[in-house]
C-alpha positions in Angstrom: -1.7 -42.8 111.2 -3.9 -43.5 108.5 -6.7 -42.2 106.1 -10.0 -43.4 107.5 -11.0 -45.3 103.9 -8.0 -46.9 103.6 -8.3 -48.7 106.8 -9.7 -51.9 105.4 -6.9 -52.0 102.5 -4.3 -51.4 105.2 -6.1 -53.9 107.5 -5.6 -56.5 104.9 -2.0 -56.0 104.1 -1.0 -56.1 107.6 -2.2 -59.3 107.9 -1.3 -61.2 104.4 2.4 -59.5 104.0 4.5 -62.9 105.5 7.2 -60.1 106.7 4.4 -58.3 108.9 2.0 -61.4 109.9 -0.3 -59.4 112.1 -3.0 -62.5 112.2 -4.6 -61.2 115.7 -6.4 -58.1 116.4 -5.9 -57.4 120.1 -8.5 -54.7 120.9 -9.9 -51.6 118.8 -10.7 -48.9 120.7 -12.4 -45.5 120.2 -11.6 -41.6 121.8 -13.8 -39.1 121.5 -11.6 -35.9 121.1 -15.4 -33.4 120.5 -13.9 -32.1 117.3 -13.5 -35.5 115.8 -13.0 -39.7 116.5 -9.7 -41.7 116.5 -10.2 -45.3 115.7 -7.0 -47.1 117.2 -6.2 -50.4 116.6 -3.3 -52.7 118.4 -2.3 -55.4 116.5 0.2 -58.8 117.3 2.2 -60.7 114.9 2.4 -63.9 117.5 4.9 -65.4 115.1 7.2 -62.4 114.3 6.9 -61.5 117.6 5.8 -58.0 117.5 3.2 -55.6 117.9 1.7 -52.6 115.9 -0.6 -50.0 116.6 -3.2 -48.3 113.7 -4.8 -45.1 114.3 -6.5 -43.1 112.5 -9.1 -39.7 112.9 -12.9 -39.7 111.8 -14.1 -36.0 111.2 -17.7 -35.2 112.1 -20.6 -35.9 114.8 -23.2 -36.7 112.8 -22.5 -39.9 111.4 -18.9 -40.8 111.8 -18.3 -43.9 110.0 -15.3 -45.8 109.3 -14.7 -49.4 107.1 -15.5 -52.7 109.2 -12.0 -55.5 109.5 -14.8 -57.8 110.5 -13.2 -59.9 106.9 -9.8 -59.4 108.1 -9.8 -60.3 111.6 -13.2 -61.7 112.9 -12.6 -61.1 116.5 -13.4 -57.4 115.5 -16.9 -58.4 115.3 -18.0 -57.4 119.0 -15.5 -54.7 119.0 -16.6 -52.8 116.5 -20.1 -53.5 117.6 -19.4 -51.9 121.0 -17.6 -48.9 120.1 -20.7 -48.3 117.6 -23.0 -48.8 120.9 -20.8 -46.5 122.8 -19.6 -44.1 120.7 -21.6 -44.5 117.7 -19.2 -44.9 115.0 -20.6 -47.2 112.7 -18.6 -49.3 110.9 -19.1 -49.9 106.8 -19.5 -53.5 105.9 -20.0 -54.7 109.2 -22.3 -58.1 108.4 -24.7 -57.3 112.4 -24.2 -53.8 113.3 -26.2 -53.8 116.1 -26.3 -52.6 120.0 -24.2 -54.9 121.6 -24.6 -53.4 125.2 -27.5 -51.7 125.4 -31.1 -52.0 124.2 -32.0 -51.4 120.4 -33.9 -48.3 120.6 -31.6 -46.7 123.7 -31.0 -42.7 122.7 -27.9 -41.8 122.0 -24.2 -43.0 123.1 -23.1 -43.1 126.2 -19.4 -42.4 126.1 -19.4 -39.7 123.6 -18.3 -36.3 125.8 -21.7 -34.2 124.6 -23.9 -37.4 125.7 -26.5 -36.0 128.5 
C-alpha cells in the first residue's frame, strides 16, 4: 500500500532500481469501494523474474484524482484513460486524458456503484 501522491515517485523507483527492474506494467485496475477508490497496479520484472502488486486508496467522489505513470511506463496510457472513462479517476499529468470508450460528452461513469 501506498500514499496516493507518492505513486509516481514509487512508480519510478520500481522501475530504475537494477535489484527491482519492474520495466512492464501489466494492467492498472480500479475498485470502487463507495466510500473511496483503490488504484492497483501489477507489475513484472521479466528479467528478475518476478512480479509485484501496488495499491493504493483515493478518498472522495467528487474528483478523485491520482498521479499519471504514463512517463514511467507508457503502456499505462490507455489504462489510465479507461479507468478515467469508467470510473472517473482522473489521472495528474496524463499528456490525453480523454474518453477512451465512450463518447466525449457521455454523463457520468459507468462502473462507479452510485452510476444510474
Amino acid at each position: 500500500w501506498i500514499k496516493t501522491p507518492s505513486i509516481g515517485r514509487v512508480a519510478r523507483f520500481l522501475q530504475s532500481d537494477e535489484k527491482l527492474d519492474f520495466q512492464f506494467l501489466n494492467s492498472i485496475s480500479a475498485v470502487d469501494y463507495i466510500g473511496y477508490f483503490e488504484v492497483v497496479y501489477h507489475l513484472t520484472s521479466l528479467r528478475r523474474r518476478h512480479t509485484a502488486t501496488i495499491k493504493s486508496k483515493i478518498q472522495g467522489r467528487s474528483e478523485p484524482t491520482a498521479p499519471s505513470v504514463y512517463r514511467v511506463w507508457r503502456g499505462a496510457d490507455f489504462q489510465e484513460r479507461e479507468i478515467w472513462d469508467l470510473m472517473g479517476i482522473h489521472f495528474d499529468g496524463h499528456p490525453n486524458m480523454k474518453r477512451i470508450m465512450l463518447w466525449e460528452g457521455f454523463q457520468g461513469h459507468p462502473l462507479r456503484k452510485d452510476f444510474l
